[in-house]
VMD Tcl script that draws the C-alpha trace (Angstrom):
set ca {
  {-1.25 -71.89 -7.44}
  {-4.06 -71.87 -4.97}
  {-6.28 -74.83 -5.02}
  {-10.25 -73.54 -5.06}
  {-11.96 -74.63 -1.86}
  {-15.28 -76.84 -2.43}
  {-18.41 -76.01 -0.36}
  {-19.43 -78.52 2.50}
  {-22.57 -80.07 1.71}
  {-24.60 -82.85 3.57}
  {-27.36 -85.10 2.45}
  {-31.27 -83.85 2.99}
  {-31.21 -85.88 5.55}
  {-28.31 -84.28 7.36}
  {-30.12 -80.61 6.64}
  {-33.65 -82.03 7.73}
  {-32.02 -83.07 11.32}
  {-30.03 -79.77 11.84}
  {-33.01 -77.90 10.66}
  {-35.72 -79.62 13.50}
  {-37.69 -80.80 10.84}
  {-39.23 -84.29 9.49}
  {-37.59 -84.95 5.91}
  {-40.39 -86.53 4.57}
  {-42.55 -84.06 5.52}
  {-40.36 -81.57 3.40}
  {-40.61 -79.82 -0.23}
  {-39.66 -83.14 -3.14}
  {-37.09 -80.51 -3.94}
  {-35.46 -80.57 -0.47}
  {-35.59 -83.97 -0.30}
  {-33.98 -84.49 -3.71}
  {-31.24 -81.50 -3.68}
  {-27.53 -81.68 -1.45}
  {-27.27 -78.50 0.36}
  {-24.54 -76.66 1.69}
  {-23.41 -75.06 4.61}
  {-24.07 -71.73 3.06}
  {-27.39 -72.59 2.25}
  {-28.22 -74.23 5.79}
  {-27.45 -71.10 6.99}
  {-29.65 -68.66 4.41}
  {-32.68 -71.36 5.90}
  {-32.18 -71.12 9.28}
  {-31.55 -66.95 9.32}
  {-34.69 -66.54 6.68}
  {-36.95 -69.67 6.98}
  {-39.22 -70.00 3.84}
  {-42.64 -70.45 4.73}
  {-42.72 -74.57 4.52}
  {-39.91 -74.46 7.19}
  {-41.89 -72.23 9.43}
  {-44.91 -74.03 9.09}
  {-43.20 -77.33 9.43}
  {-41.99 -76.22 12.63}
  {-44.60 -74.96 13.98}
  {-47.39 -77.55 13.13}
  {-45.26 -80.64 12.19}
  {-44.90 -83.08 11.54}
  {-42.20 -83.35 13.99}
  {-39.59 -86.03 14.05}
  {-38.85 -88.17 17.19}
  {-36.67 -85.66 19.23}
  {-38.65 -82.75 18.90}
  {-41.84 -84.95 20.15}
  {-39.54 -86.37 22.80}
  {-38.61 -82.98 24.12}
  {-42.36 -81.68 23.44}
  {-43.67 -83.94 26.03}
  {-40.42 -84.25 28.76}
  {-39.68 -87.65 27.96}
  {-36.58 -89.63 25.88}
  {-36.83 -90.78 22.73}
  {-36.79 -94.43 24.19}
  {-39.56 -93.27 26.35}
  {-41.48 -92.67 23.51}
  {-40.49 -96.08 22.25}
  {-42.04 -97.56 25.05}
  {-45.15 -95.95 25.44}
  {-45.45 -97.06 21.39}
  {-45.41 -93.87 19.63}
  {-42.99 -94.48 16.99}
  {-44.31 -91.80 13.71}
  {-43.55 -88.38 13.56}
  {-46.82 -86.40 15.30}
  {-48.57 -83.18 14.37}
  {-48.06 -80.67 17.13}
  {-51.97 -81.35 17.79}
  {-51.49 -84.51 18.35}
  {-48.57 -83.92 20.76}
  {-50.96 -81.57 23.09}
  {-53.73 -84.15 22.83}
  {-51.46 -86.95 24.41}
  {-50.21 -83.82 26.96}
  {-54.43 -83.39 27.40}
  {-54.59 -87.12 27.89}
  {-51.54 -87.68 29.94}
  {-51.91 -91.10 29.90}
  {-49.94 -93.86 32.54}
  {-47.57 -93.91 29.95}
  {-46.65 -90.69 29.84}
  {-46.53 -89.32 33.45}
  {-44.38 -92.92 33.85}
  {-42.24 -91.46 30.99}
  {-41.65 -88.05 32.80}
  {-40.75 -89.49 36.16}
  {-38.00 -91.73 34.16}
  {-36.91 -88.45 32.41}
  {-36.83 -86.26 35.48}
  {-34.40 -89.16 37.44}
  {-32.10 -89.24 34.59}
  {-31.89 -85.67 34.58}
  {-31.00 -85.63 38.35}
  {-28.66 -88.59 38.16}
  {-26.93 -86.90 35.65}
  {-26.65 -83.21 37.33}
  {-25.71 -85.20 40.92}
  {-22.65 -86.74 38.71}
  {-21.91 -83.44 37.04}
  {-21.50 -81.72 40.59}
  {-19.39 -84.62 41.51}
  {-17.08 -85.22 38.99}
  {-16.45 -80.99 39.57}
  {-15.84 -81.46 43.06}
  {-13.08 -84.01 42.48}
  {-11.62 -82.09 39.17}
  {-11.72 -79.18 42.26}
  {-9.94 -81.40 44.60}
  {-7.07 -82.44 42.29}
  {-6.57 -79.13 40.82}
  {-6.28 -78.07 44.73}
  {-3.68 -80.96 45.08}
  {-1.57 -79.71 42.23}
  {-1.77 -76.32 42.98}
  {-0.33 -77.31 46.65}
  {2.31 -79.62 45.20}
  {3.48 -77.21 42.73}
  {3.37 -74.38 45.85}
  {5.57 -76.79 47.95}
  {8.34 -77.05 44.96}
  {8.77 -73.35 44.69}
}
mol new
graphics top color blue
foreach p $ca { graphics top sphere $p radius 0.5 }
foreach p [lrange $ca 0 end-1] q [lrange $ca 1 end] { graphics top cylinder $p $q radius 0.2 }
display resetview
């Protein structure tokens, strides 16, 4: 007897994230319906219009405005934009560049290097101790 497998589903909420998109900002019916896996899938190789749109023109949620302007989402935070934004309204504050902003950037762009300086380190030492084993094993043989 083989047992019949269930499809994976996930909330609209779930979909909305892996999709890019701002749920409420969405169809009532997406909002309303569980989808599945399979049906993730059919949306993201054949968008339906709303979904192109959406993407395009937004609303956006937080981490597509985020990445939209080159800051973090707590960058956004803290230069007080905390709603979804239109992509017009994204390249107006890119126009504007306010202190915020560029302040924003600069934050973003040290993180980014702090974290690629600690990525090149922690290779050099895996480097190092794979070098040491490979020695030690050499020596045994």
């Amino acid at each position: 007897m083989t047992s019949q497998k269930t499809p994976q589903t996930m909330k609209p909420a779930t979909a909305a994230k892996k999709l890019g998109v701002y749920l409420p900002a969405t169809p009532q019916e997406f909002q309303e319906t569980v989808i599945s896996r399979e049906e993730l899938n059919v949306l993201q190789a054949s968008p339906p219009e709303w979904l192109v749109e959406l993407r395009k023109n937004g609303p956006h949620p937080r981490p597509t405005v985020a990445a939209r302007l080159g800051v973090s989402i707590a960058g956004l935070a803290r230069g007080e934009v905390s709603e979804a934004l239109t992509t017009d309204e994204i390249n107006e504050i890119r126009d504007d560049e306010p202190d915020w902003l560029v302040r924003e950037r600069k934050v973003q762009l040290e993180v980014l290097a702090e974290e690629q300086r600690v990525r090149e380190r922690d290779a050099k030492l895996a480097a190092k101790v794979e070098r040491r084993a490979n020695n030690s094993a050499a020596g045994r043989s």
